[in-house]
N, C-alpha and C positions, 0 to 999 in steps of 0.2 A: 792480268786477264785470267778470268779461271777456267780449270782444265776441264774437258767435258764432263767427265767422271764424277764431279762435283755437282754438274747441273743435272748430270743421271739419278744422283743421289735425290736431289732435292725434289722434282719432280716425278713419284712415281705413280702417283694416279696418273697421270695424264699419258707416262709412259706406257704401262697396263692398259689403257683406255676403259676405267672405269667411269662412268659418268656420276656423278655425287652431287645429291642436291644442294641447294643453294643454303646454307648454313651461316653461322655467327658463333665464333664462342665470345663471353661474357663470362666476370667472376660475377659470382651473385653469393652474396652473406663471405666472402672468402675464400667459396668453391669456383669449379670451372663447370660451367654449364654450355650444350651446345644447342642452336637457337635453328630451326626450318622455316624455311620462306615458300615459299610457291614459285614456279617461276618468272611469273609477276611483280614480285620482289613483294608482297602481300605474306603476313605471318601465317606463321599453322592456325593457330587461335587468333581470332578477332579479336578478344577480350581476356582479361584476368580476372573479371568478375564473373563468368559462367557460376563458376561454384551453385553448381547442382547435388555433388555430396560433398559433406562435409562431415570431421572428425566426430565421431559417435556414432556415426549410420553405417546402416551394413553394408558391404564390400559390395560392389560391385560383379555381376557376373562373369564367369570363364567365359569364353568365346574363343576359338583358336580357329588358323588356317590348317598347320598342324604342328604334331609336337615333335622335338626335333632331337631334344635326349630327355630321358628320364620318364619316370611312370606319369602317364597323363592324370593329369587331376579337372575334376568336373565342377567339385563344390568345394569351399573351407568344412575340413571335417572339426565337428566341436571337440574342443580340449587342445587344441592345434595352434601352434602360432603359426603364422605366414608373413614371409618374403617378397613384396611383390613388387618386380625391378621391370623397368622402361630402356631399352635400348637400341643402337643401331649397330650396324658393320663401319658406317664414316664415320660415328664418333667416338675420338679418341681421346674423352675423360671418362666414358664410357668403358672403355678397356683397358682403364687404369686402373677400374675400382673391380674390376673381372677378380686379381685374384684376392685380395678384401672378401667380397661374397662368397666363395667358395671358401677360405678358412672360418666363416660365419656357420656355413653349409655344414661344416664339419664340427666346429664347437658344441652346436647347440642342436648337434645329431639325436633324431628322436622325439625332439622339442619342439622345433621349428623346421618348418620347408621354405628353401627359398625356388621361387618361380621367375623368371627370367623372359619376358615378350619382349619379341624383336617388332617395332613399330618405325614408320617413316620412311621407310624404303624404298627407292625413287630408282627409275632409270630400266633401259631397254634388256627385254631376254628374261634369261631364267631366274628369275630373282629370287624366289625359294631356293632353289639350289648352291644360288651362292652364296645365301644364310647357312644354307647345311654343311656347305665347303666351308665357312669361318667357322662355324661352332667344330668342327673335325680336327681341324688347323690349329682350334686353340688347345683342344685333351685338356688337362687338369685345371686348366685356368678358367674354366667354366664346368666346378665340380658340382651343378647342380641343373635343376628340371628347365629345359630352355624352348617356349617355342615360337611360332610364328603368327602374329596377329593375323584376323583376316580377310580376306581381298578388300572390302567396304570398313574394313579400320575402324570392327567393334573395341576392339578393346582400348583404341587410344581415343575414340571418344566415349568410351563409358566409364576408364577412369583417368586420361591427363586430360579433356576437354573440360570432365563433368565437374574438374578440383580445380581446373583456370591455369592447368600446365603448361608451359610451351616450352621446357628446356628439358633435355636427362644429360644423366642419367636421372632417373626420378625413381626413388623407392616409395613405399607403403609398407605400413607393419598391420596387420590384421590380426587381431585378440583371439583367447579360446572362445570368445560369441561370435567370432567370424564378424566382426565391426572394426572399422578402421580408426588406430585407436593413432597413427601419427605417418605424416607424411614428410620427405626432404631429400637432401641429398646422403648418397651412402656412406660418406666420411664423419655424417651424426648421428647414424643411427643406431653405433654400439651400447652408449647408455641405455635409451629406449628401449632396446630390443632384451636387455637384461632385465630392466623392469618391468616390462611386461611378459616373458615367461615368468619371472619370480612373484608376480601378480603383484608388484608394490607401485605402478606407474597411474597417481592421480593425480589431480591438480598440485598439490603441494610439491609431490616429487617431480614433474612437467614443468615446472618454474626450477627448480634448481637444477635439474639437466638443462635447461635452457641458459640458464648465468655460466653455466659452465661452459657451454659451447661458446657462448661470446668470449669468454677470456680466455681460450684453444685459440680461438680466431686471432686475438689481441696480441696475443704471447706468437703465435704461428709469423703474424706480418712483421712483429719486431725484431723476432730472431731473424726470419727472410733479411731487412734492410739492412742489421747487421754483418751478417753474410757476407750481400753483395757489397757491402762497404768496405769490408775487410779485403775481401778478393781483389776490389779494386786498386788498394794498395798495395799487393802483394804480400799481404799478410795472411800466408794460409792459415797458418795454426790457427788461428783466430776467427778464420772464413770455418774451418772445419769441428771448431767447437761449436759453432751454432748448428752447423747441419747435425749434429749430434745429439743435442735437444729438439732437432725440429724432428726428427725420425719418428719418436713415438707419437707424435699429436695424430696424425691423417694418413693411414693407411693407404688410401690410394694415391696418394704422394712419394710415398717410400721407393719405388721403382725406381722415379727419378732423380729426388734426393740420395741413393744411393750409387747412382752414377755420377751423382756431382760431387759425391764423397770421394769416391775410386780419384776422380780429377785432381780433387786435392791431395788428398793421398800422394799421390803420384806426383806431385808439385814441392812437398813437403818431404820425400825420401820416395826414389825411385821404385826401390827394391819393396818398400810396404806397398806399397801404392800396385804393385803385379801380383805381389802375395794376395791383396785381398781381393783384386780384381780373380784372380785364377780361382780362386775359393769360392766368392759371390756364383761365376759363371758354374758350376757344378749343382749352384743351387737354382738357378732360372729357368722358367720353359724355356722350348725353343720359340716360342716368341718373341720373350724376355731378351734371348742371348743376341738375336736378331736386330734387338732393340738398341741393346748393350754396344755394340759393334759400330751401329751406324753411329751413339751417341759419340763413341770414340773417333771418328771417322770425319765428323758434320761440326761438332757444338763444341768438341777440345781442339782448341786454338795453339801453333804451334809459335814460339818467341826465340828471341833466345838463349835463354836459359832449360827448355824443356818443349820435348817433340811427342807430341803422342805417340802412343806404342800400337804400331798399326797391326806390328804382329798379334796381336790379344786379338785385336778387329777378322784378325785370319781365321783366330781360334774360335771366335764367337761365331762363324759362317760352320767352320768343319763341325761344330759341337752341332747347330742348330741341325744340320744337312742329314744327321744320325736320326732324326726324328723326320723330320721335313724332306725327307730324301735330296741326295745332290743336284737333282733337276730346279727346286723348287725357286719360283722368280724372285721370293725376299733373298733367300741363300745367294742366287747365280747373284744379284745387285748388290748384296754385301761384298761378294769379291771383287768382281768391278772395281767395287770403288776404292777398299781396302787395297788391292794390288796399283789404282790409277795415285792413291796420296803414296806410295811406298817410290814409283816412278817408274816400275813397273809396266810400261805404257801395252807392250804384248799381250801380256795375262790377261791385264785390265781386257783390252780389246776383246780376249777370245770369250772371256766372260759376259762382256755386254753383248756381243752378236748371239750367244746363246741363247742369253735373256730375252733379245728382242725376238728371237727366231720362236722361242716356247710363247710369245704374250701376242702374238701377230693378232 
């Protein structure tokens, strides 16, 4: 039977009483996309052939409810690339490619803006506010212009209706003619977005970044099965030399895949496997650390040969609590739970009545 603290883990929206609309995730081309339905069970988009613009034509207009960080932008200024991302606060392939875009943000500083609309957002109260509460939450992991679509959701239907979108995260790359020269998910848009500042992105080069992506994907799925086939035999070293080559293909992958490293790690020699856990965690937001913790906590499985190290899961709560203050309900539920797997049952307790006492 499993102990509460597990099922506290597991369900925290419902514990917070967020309401989150009705979703799907799907891979789509090898990414993770997330899908909105109506309450109806009826999609966002009726159709995938809308396609009202399409690649060549000019961008689409700004429209916002408001903007939430960064200097507001009205038009593509010419000579300018542009950024332009689709997002929500419940989707969570969305907030894996957060910080992807923001080291983009910063590379190709001066060159490009990337812009960031929160679209899709469902459910009772202040719903602005708790866009402005996540984008505050996240600090550097959304180190660029982010705002709020609005109320009558111009801008998700003038550009994911008008291109036949129905999943994000969804980017757009906009040219120095302010024309939309490629649309996808964020994990392909690095080539692209190099070739079109360096102005070398035509058809010829558009087909070879495109073969390339295919065999990213090819190379990505067969190292993944590899992996888990290794792992499955208790063959770490083996499981961890693939995650090794998988790190640099998909950026908004690496979060995870480096937590599934730390696992092996730690499977493979105890002592490396904390070393680089203690090191990783000095490098994450508090997000990230948040993330880190419960990953230790939920998805590393204890045998016997090897118990996860709950104490790292403590240290990932006190690290986050530095930014996120000791109140904060991700923090108080990482204790919880980290002190409920330790057996700990007191702690645990005084930490979940905290938690439920600040989310009433």
């Amino acid at each position: 039977m499993k102990k509460i603290g597990v099922l506290f883990l597991l369900m925290p929206t419902l514990v917070m009483g967020i309401t989150k609309p009705a979703e799907t995730k799907l891979l789509v081309d090898g990414v993770e996309r997330q899908f909105i339905s109506s309450a109806s069970g009826e999609e966002k988009v009726d159709s995938l052939t809308i396609n009202t613009v399409k690649i060549g034509d000019p961008a689409p207009p700004i429209v916002v409810r408001k903007w939430i960080k960064g200097n507001p932008v009205s038009s593509f200024k010419p000579g300018t690339v542009y950024l332009v991302e689709f997002w929500a606060t419940w989707c969570v392939a969305c907030q894996a490619a957060m910080p992807h875009l923001s080291h983009l943000a910063q590379k190709y500083q001066g060159k490009v803006e990337v812009l960031s609309f929160n679209v899709w957002e469902k459910g009772k109260g202040d719903i602005l506010g708790r866009v402005e509460a996540f984008v505050k939450r996240a600090g550097d992991r959304m180190d660029y212009t982010v705002a709020m679509d609005t109320e009558d959701e111009s801008m998700s239907r003038n550009w994911l209706d008008a291109t036949g979108v129905r999943g994000i995260p969804e980017i757009f790359v906009i040219d120095q003619q302010g024309k939309l020269a490629w649309q996808g998910h964020p994990d392909y848009v690095d080539d692209v977005l190099d070739a079109v500042v360096n102005k070398t992105y035509d058809e010829e080069n558009s087909v070879r970044i495109e073969e390339l992506r295919k065999q990213k994907v090819a190379l990505y799925d067969s190292l993944n099965h590899e992996m888990m086939d290794a792992k499955k035999a208790h063959d770490y070293k083996s499981a961890l030399a693939s995650i090794n080559q998988m790190l640099p293909l998909f950026p908004s992958d690496q979060n995870d895949l480096e937590n599934k490293k730390y696992e092996l790690l730690c499977r493979v020699d105890s002592m490396a496997g904390r070393a680089y856990g203690e090191e990783r965690l000095k490098q994450l937001s508090s997000k990230d650390q948040i993330y880190m913790g419960n990953y230790i906590c939920y998805v590393i499985t204890a045998d016997s040969l090897y118990k996860p190290d709950y104490e790292l899961a403590l240290k990932c709560a006190s690290e986050a609590a530095r930014k996120l203050g000791a109140d904060n309900p991700d923090v108080l539920r990482l204790y919880a739970v980290s002190y409920a797997k330790m057996g700990d049952s007191e702690k645990s307790d005084a930490y979940k009545d905290k938690y439920l006492r600040l989310t009433k």
